[in-house]
DRENBAFI-672563 format. One line per 4 residues: number of its first residue (from 1); for each residue x, y, z of N, C-alpha, C. Coordinates in steps of 0.02 Angstrom, whole numbers. Layout:
<pts>
NUM	X/Y/Z/X/Y/Z/X/Y/Z  ...
</pts>
This chain:
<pts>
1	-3243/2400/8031/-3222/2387/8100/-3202/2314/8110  -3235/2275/8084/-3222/2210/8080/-3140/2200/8070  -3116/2238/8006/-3046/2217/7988/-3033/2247/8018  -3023/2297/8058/-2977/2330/8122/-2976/2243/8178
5	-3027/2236/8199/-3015/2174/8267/-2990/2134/8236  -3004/2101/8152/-2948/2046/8151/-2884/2053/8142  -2874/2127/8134/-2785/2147/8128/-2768/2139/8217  -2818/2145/8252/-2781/2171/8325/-2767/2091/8345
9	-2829/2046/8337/-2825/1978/8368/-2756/1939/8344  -2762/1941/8274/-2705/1911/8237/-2633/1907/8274  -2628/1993/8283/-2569/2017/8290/-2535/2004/8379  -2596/2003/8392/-2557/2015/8466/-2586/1930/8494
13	-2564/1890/8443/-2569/1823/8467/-2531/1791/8436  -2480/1824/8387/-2435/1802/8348/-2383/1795/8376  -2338/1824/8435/-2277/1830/8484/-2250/1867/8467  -2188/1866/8468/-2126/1912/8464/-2100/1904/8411
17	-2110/1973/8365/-2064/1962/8277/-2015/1930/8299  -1972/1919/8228/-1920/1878/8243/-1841/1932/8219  -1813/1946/8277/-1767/2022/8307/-1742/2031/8218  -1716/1947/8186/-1651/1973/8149/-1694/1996/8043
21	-1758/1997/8064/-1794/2023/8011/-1791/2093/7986  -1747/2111/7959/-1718/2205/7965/-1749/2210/7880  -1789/2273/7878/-1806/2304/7809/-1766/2368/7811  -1756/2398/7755/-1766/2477/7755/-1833/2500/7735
25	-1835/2569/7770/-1898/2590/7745/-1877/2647/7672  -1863/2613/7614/-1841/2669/7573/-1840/2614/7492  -1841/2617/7428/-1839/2567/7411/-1758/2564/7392  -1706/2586/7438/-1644/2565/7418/-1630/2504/7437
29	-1594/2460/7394/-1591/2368/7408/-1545/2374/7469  -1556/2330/7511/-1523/2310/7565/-1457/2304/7565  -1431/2344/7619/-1353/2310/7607/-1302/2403/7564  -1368/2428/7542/-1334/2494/7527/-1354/2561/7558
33	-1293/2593/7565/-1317/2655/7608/-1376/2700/7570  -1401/2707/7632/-1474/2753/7629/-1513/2780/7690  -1558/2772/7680/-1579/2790/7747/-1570/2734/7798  -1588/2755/7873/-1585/2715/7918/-1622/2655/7917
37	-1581/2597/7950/-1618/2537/7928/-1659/2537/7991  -1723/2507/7990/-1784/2493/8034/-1823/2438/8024  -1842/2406/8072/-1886/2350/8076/-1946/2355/8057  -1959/2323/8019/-2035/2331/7990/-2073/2307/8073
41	-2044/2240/8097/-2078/2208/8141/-2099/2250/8189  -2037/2302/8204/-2040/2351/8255/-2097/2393/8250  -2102/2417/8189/-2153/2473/8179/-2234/2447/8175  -2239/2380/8197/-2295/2356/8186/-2313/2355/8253
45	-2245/2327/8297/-2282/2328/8355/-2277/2407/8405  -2248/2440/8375/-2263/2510/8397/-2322/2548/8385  -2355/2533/8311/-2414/2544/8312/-2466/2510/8309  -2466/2435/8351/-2526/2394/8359/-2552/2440/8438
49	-2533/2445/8471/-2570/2479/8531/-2612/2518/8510  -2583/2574/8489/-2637/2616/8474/-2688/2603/8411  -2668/2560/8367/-2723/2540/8326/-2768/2492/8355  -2745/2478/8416/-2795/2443/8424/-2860/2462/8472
53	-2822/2510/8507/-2875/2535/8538/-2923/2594/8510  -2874/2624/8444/-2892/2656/8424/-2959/2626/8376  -2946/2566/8328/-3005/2518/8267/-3064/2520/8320  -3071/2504/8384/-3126/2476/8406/-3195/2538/8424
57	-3165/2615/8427/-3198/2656/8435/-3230/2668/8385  -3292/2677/8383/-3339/2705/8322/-3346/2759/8292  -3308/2731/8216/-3320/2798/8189/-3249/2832/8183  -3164/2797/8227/-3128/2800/8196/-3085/2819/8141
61	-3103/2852/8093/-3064/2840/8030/-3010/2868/8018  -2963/2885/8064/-2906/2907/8075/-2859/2834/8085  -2892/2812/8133/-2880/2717/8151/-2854/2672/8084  -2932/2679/8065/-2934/2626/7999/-2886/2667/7946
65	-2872/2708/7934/-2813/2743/7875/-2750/2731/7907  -2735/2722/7969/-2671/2707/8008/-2679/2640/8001  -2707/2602/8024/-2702/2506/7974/-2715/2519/7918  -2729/2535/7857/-2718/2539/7794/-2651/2521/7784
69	-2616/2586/7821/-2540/2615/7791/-2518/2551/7821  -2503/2529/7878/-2471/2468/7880/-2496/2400/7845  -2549/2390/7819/-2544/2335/7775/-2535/2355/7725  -2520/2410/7684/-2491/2440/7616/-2437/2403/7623
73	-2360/2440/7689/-2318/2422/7691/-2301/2342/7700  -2355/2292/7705/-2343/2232/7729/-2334/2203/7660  -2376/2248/7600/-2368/2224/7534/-2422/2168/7498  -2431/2153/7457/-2490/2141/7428/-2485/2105/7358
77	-2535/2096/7346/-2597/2083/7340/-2621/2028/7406  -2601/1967/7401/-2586/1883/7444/-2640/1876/7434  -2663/1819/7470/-2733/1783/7458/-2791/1808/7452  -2858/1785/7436/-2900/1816/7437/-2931/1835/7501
81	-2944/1879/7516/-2986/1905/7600/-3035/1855/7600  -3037/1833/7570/-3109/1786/7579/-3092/1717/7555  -3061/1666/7585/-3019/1617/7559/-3082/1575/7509  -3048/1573/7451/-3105/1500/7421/-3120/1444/7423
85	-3179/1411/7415/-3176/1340/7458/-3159/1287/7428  -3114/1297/7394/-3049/1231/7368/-2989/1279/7344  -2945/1257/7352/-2871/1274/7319/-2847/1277/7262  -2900/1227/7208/-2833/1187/7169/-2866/1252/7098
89	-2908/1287/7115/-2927/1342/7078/-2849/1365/7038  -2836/1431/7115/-2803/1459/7147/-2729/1418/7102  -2734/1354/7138/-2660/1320/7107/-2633/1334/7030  -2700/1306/7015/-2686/1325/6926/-2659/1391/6906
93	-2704/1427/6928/-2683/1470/6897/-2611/1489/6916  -2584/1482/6970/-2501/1517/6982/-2483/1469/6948  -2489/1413/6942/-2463/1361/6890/-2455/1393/6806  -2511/1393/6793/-2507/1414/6734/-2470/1475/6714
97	-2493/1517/6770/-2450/1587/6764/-2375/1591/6745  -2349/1534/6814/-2275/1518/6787/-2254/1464/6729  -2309/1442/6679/-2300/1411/6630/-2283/1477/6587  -2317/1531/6584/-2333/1577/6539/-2261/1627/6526
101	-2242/1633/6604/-2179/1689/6619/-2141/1638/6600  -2106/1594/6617/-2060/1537/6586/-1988/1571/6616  -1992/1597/6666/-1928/1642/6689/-1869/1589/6727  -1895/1516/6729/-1839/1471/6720/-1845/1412/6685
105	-1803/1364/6661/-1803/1324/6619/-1870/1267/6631  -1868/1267/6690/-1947/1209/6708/-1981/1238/6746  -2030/1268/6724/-2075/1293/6774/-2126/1257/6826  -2113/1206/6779/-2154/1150/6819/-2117/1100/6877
109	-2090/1119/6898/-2025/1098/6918/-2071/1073/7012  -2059/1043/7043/-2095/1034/7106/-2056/976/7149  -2024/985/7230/-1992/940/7270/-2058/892/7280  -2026/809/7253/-2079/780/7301/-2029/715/7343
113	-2079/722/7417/-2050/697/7474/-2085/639/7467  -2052/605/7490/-2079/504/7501/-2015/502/7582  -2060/429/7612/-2026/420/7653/-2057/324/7654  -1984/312/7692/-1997/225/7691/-2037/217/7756
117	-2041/161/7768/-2103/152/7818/-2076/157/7891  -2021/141/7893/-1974/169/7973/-1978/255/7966  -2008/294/7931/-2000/346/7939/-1938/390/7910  -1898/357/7862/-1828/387/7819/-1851/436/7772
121	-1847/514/7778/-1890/534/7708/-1837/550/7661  -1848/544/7618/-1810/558/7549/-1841/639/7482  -1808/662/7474/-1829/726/7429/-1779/725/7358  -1833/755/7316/-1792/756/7236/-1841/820/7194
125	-1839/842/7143/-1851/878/7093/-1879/799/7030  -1944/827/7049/-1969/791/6977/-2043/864/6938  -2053/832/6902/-2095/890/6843/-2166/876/6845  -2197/923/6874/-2284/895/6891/-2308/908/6800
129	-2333/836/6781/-2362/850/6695/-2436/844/6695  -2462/877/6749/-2533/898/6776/-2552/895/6819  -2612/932/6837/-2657/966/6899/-2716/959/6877  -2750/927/6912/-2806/899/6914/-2851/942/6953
133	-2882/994/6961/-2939/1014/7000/-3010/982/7027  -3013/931/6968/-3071/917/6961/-3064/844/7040  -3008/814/7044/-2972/783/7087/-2956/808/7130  -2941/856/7125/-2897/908/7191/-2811/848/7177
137	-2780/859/7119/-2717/792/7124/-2682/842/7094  -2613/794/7077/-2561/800/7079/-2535/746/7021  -2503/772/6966/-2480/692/6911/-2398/685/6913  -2368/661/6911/-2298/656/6877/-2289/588/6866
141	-2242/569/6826/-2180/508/6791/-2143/484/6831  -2118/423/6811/-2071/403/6850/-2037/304/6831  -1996/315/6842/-1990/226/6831/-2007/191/6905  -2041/147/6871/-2061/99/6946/-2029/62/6999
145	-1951/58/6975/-1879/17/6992/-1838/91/7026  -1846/140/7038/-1833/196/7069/-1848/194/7137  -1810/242/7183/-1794/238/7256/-1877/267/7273  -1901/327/7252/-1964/356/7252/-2025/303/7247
149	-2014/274/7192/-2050/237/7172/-2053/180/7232  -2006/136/7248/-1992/90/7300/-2052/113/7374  -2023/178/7362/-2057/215/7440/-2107/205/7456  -2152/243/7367/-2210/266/7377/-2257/198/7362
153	-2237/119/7331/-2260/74/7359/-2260/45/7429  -2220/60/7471/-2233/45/7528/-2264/79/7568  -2244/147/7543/-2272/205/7594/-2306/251/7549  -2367/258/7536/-2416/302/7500/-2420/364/7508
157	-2389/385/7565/-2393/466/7585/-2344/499/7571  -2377/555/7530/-2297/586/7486/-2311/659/7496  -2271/689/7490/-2295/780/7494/-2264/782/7423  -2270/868/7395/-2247/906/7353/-2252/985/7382
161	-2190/1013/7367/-2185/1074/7350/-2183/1109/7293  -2216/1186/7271/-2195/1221/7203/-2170/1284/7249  -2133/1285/7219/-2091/1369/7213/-2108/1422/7170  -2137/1452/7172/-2141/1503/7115/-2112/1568/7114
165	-2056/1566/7116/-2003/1628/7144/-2022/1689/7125  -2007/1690/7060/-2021/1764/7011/-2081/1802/7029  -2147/1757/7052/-2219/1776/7075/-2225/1760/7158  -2177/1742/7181/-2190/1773/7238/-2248/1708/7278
169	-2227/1665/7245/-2280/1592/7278/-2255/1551/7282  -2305/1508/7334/-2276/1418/7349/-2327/1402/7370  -2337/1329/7351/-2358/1283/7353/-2368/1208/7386  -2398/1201/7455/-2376/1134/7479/-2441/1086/7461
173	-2423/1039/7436/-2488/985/7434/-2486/918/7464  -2494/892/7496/-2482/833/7563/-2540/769/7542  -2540/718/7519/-2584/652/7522/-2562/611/7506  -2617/562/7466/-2587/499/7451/-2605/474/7383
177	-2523/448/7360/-2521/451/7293/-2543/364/7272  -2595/352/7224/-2593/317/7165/-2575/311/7099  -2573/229/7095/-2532/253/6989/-2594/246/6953  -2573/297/6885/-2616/304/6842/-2637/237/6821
181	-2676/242/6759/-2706/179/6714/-2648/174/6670  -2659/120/6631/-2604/102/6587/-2604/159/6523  -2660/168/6518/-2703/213/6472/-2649/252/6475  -2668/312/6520/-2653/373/6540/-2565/371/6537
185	-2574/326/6550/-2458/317/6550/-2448/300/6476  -2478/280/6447/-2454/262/6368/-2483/330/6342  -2528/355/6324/-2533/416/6313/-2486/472/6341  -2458/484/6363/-2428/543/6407/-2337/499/6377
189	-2336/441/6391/-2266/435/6360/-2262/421/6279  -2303/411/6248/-2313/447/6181/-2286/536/6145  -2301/543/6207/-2281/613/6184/-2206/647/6208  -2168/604/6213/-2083/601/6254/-2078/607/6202
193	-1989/660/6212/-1956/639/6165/-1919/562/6155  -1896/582/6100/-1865/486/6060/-1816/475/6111  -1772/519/6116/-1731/508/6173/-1732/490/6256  -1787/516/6270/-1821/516/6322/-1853/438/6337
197	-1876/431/6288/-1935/351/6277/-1886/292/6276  -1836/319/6245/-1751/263/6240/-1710/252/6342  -1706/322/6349/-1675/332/6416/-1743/266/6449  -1800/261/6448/-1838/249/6509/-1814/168/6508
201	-1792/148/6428/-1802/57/6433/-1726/51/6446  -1693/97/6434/-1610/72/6454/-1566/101/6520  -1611/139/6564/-1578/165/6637/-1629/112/6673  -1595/60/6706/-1618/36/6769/-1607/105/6848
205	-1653/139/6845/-1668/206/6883/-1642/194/6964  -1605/209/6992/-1594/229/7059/-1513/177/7057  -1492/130/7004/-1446/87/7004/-1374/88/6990  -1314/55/7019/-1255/79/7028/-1234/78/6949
209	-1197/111/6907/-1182/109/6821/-1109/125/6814  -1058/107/6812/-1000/100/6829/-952/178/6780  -995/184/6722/-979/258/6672/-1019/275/6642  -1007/330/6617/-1062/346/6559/-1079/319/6506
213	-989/302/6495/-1006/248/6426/-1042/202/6421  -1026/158/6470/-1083/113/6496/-1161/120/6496  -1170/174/6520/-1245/226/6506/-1266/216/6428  -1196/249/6388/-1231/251/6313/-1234/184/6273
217	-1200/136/6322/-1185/53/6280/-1264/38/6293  -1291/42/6343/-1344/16/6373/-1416/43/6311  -1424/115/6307/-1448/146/6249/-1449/114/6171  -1382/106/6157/-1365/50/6096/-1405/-12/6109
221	-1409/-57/6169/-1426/-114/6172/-1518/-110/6180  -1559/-59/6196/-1609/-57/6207/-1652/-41/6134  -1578/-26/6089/-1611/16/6019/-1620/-70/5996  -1560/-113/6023/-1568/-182/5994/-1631/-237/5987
225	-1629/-205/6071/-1688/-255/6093/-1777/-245/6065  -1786/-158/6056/-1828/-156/6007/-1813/-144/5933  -1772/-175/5930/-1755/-189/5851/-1789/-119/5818  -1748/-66/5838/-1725/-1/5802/-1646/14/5799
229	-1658/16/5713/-1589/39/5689/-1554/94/5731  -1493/81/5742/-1439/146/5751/-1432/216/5704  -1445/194/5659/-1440/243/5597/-1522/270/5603  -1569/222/5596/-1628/267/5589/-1649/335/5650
233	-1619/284/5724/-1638/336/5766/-1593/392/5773  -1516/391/5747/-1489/452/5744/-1528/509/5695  -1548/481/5617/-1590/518/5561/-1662/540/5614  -1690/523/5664/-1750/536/5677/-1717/599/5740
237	-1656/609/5760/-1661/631/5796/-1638/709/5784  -1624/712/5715/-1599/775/5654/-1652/794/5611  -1698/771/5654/-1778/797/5589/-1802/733/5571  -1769/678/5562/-1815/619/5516/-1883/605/5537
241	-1896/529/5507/-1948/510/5531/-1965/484/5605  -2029/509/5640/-2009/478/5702/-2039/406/5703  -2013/400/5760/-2000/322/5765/-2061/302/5830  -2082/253/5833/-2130/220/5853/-2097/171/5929
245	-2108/208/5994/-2047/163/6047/-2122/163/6097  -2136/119/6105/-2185/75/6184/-2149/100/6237  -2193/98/6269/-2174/123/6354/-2163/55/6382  -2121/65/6417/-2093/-4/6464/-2129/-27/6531
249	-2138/-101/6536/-2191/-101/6589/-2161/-61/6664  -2119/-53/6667/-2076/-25/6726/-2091/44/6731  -2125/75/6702/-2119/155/6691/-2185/173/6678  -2217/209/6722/-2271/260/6717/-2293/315/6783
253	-2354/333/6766/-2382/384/6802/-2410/375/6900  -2396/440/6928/-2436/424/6971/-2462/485/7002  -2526/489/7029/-2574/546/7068/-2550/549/7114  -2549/617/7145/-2556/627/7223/-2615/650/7227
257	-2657/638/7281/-2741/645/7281/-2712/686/7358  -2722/771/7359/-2727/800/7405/-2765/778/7462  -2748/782/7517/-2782/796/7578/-2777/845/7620  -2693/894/7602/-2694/942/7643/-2672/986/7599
261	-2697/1053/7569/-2652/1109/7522/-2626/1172/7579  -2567/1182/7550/-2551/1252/7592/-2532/1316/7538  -2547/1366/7528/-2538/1412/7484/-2502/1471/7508  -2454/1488/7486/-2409/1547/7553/-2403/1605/7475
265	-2412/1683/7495/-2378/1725/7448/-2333/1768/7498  -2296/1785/7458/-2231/1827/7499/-2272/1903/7523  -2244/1927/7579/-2254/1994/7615/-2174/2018/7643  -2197/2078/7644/-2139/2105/7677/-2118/2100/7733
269	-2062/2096/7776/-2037/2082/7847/-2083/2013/7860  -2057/1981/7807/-2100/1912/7821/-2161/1871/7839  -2199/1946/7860/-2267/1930/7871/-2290/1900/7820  -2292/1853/7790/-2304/1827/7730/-2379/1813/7734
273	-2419/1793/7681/-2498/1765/7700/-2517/1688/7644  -2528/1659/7705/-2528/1580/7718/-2589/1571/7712  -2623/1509/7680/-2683/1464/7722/-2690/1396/7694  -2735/1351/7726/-2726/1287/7729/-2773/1259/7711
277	-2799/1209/7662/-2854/1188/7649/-2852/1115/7672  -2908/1073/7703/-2896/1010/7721/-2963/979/7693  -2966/904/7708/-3020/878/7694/-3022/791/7697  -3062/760/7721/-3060/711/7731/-3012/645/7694
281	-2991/585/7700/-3001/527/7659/-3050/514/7622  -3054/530/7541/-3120/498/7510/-3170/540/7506  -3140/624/7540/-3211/637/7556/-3192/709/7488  -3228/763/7481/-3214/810/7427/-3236/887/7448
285	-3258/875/7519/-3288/960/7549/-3209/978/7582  -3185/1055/7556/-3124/1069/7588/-3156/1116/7651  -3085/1097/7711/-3108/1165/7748/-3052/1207/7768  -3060/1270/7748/-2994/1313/7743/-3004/1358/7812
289	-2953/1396/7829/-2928/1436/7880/-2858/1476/7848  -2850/1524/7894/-2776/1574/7878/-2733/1553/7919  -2673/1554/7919/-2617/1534/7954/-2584/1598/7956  -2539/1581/8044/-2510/1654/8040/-2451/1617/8010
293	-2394/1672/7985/-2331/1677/7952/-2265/1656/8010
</pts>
């Protein structure tokens, strides 16, 4: 009975679906003839009346099998009915999940937002190269002479999004980012490719470069400046030996240390299922709630 009143409260405090949300009820894809097209939204609120008056009588079970069938159709699995009391569980694993499926080229792939201190925000695609639970954080790369970078010294508050298309998830994580140890950035750029470790000392990052050629002259001149051969690093880059390249003081890591997670999985007619985990500055107790869609 319980989940009968939170279907009724939910619902009839949510407003008015939104008209241009059209499903079929059939599994023919949209857009091809089949049966008549119908609103999921519609049919929810055609049968919230009577489910609702119907859940609250005792003993019901005609009720409760009539909300069944409409949260069948709303689709499933989504969060846990019983939200857990941190997120970054939860995170991993869709993380990892979409490490595993690999159903696009970066799975790790995540928008992160910076904004300057007048309030200008800026968005890009960079590659989260860990998740920290134990932190409740957020890691990625970056050169320090970059527009992001610029930001997020002035302005510490950065969001991220993940997408997880194929599975049917996303990801918002909202705080404030610090840079790693030197440690942690020399370790982690250790493990770049040669090419990669070359790009970081010869792209001055966010800066005007007049060609490409110019791009690859710059590459040549960085092989100079750490006095690595041309010839050796082409042989290292066909199998040879690898080559030994320092990380540049301009270039390393930085955390986002959550304060706010949002976790959304897809539903049908958009009812999607949301919730929000928050938690102090400094502090490490989360407190979660459901969000409507």
């Amino acid at each position: 009975m319980e989940f009968g009143f939170y279907w009724r409260t939910t619902y009839n405090r949510s407003g008015p679906p939104n008209s241009e949300i059209t499903q079929r009820c059939s599994s023919t894809p949209f857009g091809q003839s089949a049966a008549p097209a119908c609103s999921l939204g519609c049919m929810v609120r055609s049968l919230s009346s009577a489910i609702a008056a119907r859940v609250v009588t005792r003993g019901d079970t005609s009720a409760m099998s009539l909300l069944a069938q409409v949260m069948a159709m709303l689709g499933g699995p989504g969060l846990p009915e019983r939200l857990p009391s941190e997120p970054f569980q939860l995170l991993c694993e869709w993380f990892d999940h979409a490490q595993r499926l690999k159903t696009v080229p970066n799975p790790n792939a995540m928008v992160l937002a910076t904004s300057t201190l007048d309030g200008r925000p800026s968005a890009r695609v960079v590659l989260c190269k860990e998740l920290r639970a134990d932190l409740g954080a957020v890691v990625f790369y970056t050169n320090f002479e970059s527009r992001k970078a610029h930001e997020l010294e002035s302005n510490p508050h950065a969001a991220v999004v993940f997408h997880f298309d194929s599975s049917g998830h996303q990801a918002r994580v909202e705080g404030v980012v610090e840079r790693l140890s030197d440690e942690d950035a020399n370790a982690y750029f250790a493990s770049r490719a040669m090419l990669s470790k070359l790009g970081a000392w010869a792209s001055r990052q966010s800066q005007p470069i007049g060609s490409r050629v110019e791009l690859a002259q710059r590459v040549i001149d960085a092989m100079h400046a750490l006095r690595i051969s041309p010839m050796t690093v082409l042989a290292a880059a066909v199998g040879g030996e690898p080559i030994a390249i320092p990380r540049p003081p301009h270039w390393g890591g930085y955390r986002l240390v959550a304060r706010r997670v949002e976790l959304w999985t897809s539903a049908h007619g958009r009812l999607h299922d949301r919730a929000e985990w928050t938690r102090p500055a400094n502090g490490n107790l989360w407190s979660a709630q459901r969000l409507q869609p």
